[in-house]
C-alpha positions in Angstrom: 194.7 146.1 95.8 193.3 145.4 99.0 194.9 143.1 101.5 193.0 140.2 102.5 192.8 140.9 106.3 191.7 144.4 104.4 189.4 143.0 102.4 187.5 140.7 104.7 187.1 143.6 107.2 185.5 145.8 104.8 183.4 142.7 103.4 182.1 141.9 107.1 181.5 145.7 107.4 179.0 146.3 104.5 177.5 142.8 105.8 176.9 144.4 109.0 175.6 147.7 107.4 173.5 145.6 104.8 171.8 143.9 108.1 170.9 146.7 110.3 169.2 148.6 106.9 167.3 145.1 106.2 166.3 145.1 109.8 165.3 149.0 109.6 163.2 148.4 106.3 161.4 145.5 108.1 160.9 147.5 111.2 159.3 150.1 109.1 157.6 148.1 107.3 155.7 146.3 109.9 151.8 148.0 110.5 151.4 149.5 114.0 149.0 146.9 116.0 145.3 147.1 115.9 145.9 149.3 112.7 143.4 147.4 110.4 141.1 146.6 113.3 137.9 146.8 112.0 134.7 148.9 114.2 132.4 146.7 115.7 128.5 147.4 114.3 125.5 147.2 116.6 122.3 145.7 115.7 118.7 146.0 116.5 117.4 142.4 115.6 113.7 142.8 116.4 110.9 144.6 118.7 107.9 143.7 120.2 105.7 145.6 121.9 103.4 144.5 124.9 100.3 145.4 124.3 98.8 145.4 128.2 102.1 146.8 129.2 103.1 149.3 126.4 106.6 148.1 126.9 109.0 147.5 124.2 111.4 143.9 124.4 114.4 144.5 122.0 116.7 142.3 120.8 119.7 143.1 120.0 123.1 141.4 118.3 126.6 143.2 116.8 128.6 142.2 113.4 132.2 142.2 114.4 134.3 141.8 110.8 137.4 141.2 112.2 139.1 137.7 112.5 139.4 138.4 116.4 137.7 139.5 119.2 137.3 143.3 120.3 136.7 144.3 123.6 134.8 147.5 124.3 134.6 148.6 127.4 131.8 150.7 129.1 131.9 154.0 128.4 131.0 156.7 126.0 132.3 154.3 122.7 130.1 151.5 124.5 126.7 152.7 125.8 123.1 153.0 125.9 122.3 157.0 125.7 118.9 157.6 126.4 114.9 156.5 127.3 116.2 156.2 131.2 118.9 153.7 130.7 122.1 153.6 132.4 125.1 153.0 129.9 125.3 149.6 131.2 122.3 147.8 129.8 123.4 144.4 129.7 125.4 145.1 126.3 128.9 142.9 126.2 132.3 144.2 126.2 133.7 141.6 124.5 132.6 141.2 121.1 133.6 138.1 118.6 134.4 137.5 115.3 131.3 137.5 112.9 127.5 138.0 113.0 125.6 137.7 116.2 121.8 138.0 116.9 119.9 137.7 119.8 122.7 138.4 122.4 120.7 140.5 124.5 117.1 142.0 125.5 116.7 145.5 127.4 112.9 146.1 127.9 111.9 149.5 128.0 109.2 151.8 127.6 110.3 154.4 125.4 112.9 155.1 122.1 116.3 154.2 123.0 119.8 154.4 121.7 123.1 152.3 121.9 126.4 153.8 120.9 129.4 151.6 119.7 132.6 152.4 118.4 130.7 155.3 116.7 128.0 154.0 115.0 124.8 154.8 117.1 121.1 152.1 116.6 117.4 153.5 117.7 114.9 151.2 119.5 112.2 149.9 119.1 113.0 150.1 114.9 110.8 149.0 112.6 111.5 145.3 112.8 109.1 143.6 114.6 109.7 139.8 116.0 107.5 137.0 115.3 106.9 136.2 118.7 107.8 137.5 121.9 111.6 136.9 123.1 110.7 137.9 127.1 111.7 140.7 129.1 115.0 141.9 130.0 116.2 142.8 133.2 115.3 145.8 135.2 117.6 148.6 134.6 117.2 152.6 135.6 113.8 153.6 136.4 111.5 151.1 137.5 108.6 150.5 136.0 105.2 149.0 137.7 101.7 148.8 136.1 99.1 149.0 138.5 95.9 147.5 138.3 92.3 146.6 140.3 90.3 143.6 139.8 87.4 144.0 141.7 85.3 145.7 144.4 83.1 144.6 146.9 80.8 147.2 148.6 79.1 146.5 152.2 75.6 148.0 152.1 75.5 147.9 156.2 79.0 149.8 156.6 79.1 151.8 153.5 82.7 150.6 153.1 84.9 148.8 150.3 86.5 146.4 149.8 89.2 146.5 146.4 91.3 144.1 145.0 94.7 145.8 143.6 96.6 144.2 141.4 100.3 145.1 139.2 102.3 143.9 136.5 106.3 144.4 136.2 107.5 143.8 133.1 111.2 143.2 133.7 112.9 140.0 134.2 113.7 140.7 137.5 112.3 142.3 141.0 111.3 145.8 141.3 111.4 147.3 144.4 109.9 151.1 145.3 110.0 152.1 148.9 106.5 153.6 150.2 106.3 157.5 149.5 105.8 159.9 146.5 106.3 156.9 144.1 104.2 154.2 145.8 101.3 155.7 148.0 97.3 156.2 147.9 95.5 159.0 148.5 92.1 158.9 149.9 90.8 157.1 152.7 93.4 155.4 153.9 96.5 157.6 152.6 99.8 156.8 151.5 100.6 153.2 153.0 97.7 150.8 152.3 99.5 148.0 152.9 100.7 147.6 148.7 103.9 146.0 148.5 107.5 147.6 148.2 108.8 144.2 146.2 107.6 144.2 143.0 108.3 140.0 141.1 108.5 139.9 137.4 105.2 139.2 135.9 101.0 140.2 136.1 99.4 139.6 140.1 95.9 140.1 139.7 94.6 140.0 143.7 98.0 141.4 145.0 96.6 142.6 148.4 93.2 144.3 149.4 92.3 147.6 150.6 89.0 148.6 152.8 88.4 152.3 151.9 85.6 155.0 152.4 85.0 156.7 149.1 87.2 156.6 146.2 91.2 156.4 146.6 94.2 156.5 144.2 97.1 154.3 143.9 100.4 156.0 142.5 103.3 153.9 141.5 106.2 154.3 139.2 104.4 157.6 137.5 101.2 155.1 136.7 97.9 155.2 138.8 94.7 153.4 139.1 91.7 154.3 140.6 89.2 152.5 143.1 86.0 151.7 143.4 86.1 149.0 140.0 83.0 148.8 138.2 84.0 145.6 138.0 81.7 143.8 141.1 83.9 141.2 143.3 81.6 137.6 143.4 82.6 137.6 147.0 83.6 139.6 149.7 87.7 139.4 149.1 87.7 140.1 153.1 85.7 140.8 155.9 85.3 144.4 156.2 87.5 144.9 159.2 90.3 147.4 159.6 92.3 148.5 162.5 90.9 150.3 166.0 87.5 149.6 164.4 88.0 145.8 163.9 89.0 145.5 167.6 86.2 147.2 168.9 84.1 145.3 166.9 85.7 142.1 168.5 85.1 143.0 172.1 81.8 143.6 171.3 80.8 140.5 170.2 82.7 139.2 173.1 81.5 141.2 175.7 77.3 140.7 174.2 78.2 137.1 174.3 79.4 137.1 177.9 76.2 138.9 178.7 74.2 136.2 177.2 75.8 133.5 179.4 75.8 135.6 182.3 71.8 135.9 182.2 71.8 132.1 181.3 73.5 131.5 184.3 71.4 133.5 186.6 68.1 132.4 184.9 68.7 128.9 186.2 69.7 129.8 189.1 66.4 132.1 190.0 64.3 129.1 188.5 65.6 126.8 191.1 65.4 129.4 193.9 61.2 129.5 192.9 61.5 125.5 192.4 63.1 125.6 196.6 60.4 128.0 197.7 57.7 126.0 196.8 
């Protein structure tokens, strides 16, 4: 028979076993964290398709079935793969709990693909939206749609006058420096004075070009081609262009200084023949 100082040290022993084997089975019983997090799914909502453009606006949303929100970051489990697009599209990293449409647009010209958390969604799809949802902003390669109004031929000069025009269809402002993917060919070459900035939307009479012959605009791997057969009402602008617009100005100056010159001495010899009579 135990004594008691016995007794109570082997009680308060087994106690003290009993507690760090309890603690051990929770321990071990706990789940690792994140362990039943749930993937993230992405989801092509809807497509529409520009008709004038041939450019696709996409929406698209994500079904997160966890009871908190995942964060993704960019990266290969968080991208957009192909059609030109840089990885970072305008998708979100942070995605919350339940179904969510409509979170963003990427507007682009071709298929594309977003990848997340494994599961990979093609654009356009075959879902088509009742209405247009508007351009998203410009990522990758830029995209401009060039255009021509009108033409206006002068019979006494035998030169043109054409209105160019361009559309961007991105939410935001395009820019493409002069060169191999924004120049003319023809008569005048390369710069005609077209823009650099591109702004979101359709400009009809963006600038005018006075040429000789037929010329080419190339922009963004799209071209257009002047004279229109399209007749302007007008002339856009007086057919006037550099060394040849100056020497047409001192011309006219220098036939009107002429004209007062002989004015001048006209009265002047009439009132000499008025004296010698």
């Amino acid at each position: 028979m135990l004594a008691n100082g016995s007794w109570k040290r082997r009680c308060g022993a087994l106690t003290a076993s009993a507690l760090v084997v309890g603690f051990g089975a929770l321990v071990v019983a706990a789940p690792p964290a994140g362990a039943n997090t749930q993937n993230v799914v992405p989801v092509v909502n809807c497509s529409y398709k520009n008709t004038t453009t041939g450019m696709y606006n996409i929406e698209f949303g994500y079904s997160n079935p966890n009871s908190t929100a995942v964060t993704v970051a960019i990266g290969s489990q968080n991208a957009f793969s192909s059609g030109g697009l840089p990885q970072n599209s305008g998708q979100p990293t942070t995605f919350q709990p339940g179904t969510h449409t409509d979170v963003f647009i990427v507007t682009a010209q071709q298929n594309i693909q977003w990848v997340l958390q494994g599961t990979n969604v093609n654009a356009p799809g075959s879902t088509t939206c009742s209405s247009n949802p508007g351009p998203g902003p410009w990522y990758g390669t830029a995209v401009v749609i060039p255009s021509i109004s009108c033409s206006f031929v002068d019979t006494g000069t035998g030169k043109t006058n054409s209105v160019f025009g361009y559309t961007n269809p991105f939410s935001t402002t395009e820019t493409e420096a002069i060169g191999s993917s924004n120049e003319f060919t023809g008569t005048p070459s390369t710069n005609a004075g077209q823009p650099t900035s591109f702004s979101t939307g359709t400009k009809a009479s963006a600038f005018v070009v006075t040429h000789t012959g037929g010329i080419n605009w190339f922009v963004t791997n799209n071209n257009v081609s002047a004279p229109s057969s399209t007749k302007c009402s007008t002339n856009p602008v007086p057919i006037v262009s550099g060394h040849t617009g100056s020497a047409v100005v001192v011309t006219v100056f220098a036939i009107g200084g002429l004209i007062a010159f002989f004015m001048v001495r006209r009265r002047t010899w009439f009132r000499q023949l008025l004296h010698l009579s």
